[in-house]
C-alpha positions in Angstrom: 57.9 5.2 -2.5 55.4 5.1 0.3 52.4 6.8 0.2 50.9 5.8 3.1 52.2 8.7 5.0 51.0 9.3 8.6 48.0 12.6 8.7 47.9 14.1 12.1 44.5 14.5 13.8 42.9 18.2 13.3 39.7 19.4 14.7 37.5 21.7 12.7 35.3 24.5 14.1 32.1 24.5 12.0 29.0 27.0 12.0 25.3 26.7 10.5 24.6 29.5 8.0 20.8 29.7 7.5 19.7 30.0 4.1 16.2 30.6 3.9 15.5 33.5 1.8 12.4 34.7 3.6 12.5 33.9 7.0 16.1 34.3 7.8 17.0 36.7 4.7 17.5 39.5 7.6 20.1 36.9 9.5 22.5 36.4 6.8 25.8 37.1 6.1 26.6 39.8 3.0 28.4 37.4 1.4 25.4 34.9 1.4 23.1 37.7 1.0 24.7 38.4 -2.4 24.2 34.8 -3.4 20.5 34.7 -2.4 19.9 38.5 -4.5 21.7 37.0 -7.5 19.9 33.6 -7.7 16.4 34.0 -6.0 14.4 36.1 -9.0 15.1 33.2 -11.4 15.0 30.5 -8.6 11.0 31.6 -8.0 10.7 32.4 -11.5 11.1 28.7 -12.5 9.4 27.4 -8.9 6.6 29.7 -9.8 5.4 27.9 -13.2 2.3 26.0 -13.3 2.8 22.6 -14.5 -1.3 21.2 -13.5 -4.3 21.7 -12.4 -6.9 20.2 -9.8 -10.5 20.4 -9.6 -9.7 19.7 -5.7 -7.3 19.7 -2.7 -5.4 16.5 -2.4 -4.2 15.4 0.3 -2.9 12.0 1.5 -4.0 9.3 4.0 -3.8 5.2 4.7 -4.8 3.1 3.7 -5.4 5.1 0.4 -5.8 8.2 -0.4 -6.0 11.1 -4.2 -2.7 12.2 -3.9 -1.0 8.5 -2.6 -2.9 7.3 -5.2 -1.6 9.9 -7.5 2.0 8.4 -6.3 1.8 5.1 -6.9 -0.1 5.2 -10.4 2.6 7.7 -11.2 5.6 5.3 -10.0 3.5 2.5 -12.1 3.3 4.4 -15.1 6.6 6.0 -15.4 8.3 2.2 -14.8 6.3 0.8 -17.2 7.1 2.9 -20.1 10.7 2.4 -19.0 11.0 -1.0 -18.6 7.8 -2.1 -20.9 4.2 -2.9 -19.2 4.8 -6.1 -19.4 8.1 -5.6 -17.1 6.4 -4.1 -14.2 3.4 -5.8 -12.1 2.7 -3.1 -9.4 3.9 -0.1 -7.5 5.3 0.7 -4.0 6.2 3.9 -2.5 5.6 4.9 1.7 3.0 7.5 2.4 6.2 9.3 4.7 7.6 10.6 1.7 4.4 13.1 0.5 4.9 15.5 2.9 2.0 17.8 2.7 -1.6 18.4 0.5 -1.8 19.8 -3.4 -3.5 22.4 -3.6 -6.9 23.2 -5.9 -6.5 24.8 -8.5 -3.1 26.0 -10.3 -0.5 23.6 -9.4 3.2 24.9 -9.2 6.5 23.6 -9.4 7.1 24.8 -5.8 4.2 22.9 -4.8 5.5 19.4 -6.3 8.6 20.0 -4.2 6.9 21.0 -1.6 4.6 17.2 -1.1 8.2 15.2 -2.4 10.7 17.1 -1.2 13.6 14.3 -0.8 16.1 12.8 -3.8 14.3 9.8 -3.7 14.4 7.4 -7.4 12.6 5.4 -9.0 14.0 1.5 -8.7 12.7 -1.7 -10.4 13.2 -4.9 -7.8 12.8 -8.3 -8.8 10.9 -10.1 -6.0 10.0 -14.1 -6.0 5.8 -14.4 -5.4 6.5 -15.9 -2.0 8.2 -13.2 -0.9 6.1 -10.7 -2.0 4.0 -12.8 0.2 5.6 -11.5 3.4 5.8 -8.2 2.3 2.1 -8.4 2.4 1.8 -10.1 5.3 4.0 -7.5 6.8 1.8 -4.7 6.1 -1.8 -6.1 7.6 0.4 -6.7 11.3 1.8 -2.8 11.1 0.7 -0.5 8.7 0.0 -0.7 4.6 2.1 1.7 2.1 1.4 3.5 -1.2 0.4 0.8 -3.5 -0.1 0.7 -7.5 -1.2 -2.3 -9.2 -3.1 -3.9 -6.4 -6.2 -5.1 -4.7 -5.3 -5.2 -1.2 -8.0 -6.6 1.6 -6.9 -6.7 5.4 -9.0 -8.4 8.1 -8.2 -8.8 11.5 -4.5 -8.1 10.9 -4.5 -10.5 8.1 -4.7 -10.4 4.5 -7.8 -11.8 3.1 -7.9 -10.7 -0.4 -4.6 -9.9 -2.9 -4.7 -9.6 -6.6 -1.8 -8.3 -8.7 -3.0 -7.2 -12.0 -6.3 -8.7 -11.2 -4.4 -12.3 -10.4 -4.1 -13.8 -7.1 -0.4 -14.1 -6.4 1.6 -16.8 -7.7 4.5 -17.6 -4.7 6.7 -19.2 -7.6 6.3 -16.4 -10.3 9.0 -13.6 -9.9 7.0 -10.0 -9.7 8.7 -7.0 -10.4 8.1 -4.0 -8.1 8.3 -0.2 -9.2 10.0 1.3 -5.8 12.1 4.2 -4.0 15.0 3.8 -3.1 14.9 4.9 0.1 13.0 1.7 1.2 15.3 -1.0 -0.5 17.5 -0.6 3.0 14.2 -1.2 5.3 13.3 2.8 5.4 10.0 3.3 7.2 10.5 -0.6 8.1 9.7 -1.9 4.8 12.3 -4.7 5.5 10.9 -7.4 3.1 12.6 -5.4 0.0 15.9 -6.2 1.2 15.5 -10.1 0.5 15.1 -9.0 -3.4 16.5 -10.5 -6.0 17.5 -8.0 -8.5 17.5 -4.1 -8.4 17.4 -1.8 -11.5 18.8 2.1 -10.3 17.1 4.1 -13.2 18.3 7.9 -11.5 14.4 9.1 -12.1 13.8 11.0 -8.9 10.1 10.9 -7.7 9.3 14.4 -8.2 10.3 13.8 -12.0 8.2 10.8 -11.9 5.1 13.1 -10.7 6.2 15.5 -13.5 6.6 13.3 -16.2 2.8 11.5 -15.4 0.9 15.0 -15.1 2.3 16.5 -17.9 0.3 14.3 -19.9 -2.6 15.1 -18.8 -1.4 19.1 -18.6 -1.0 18.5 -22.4 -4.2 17.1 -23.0 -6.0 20.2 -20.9 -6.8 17.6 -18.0 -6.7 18.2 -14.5 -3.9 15.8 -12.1 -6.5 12.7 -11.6 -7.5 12.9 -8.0 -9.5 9.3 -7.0 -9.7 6.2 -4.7 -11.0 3.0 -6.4 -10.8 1.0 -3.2 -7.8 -0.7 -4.3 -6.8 -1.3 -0.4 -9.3 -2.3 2.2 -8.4 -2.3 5.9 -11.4 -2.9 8.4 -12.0 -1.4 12.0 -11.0 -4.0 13.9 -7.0 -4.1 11.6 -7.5 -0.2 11.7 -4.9 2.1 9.9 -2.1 0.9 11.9 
């Protein structure tokens, strides 16, 4: 029998319902009204809960920043006691993905989506030294990313100083990079990951990876560490890209 029956063209008239319980509550249709009443008490309920504290605002900015920082030692972290710390040399995530500041004080589940609001995972990529190289390289002629692991100097558009784990980078030795995702198909132009050798999917979202590292320090009655440590150095003339 063939299946490979002919399916005749149809067009399909769609609409946009708006969802947003606050500022379009008054717009919806009864039917998604209903929805909204039935699910949005335990929805902000569980949004609501404090999972940290600060002892200031964070907010994020090249070429480093609290809360990039905050990312990247996060991604660094998490990987490691995945994969072993001996199975991850540094961290890389894109400052486009934090999309706004943490506030001081009580920090809420609502506010962790709110900075990394996109589906976003954790990968581990296996890169050879010389091409982490380029990646580099890449960086001081645009613009540097969120970076874990790493003592980055740019001058003039060039890199002058890089140490991975406190070593100067071997171009034969094979690195392996705690990423997204996202930028393993060149997002935000971070085209050097594609030319990796090996990719680990471990389904961790970022804002789990965020959760899982400041819950540690929730547990121990310790505020989400907030610091730069001059870990990337870009000067005037480079700028920030």
């Amino acid at each position: 029998m063939d299946w490979a029956l002919p399916v005749q063209a149809q067009s399909i008239k769609t609409s946009r319902i708006l969802m947003d319980t606050v500022v379009f509550a008054g717009y919806a249709m009864p039917a998604v009204q209903r929805i909204m009443d039935t699910y949005s008490p335990e929805l902000h309920k569980q949004m609501g809960k404090v999972v940290g504290y600060t002892v200031s605002e964070m907010r994020s900015y090249s070429p480093e920043s609290p809360l990039s920082n905050l990312a990247a030692d996060a991604l660094l972290a998490v990987a490691r006691t995945r994969y072993g710390k001996d199975g991850v040399d540094f961290s890389l995530t894109n400052f486009g993905g934090i999309r706004t500041s943490l506030p001081k004080g009580d920090v809420r589940l609502y506010d962790i989506y709110a900075v990394f609001p996109f589906e976003n995972t954790l990968v581990l990529i296996s890169m050879k030294g010389s091409q982490v190289r380029e990646l580099f390289n890449a960086f001081a002629r645009t613009r540097v990313e969120v970076l874990g692991g790493v003592s980055l100097k740019i001058n003039n558009r060039s890199v002058t100083e890089l140490l991975i784990n406190g070593k100067p980078l071997d171009d034969n030795k094979i690195y392996r990079v705690a990423t997204i995702d996202f930028l393993l198909s060149g997002g935000d132009k971070v085209s050097a990951l594609k030319d990796n050798l090996k990719v680990n999917f471990s389904g961790i979202t970022v804002r789990d990876v965020i959760l899982r590292y400041i819950e540690v320090f929730t547990r121990n009655g310790e505020p989400i560490p907030a610091k730069t440590d001059g870990r990337v150095t870009v000067d005037k003339a480079s700028g920030d890209h």
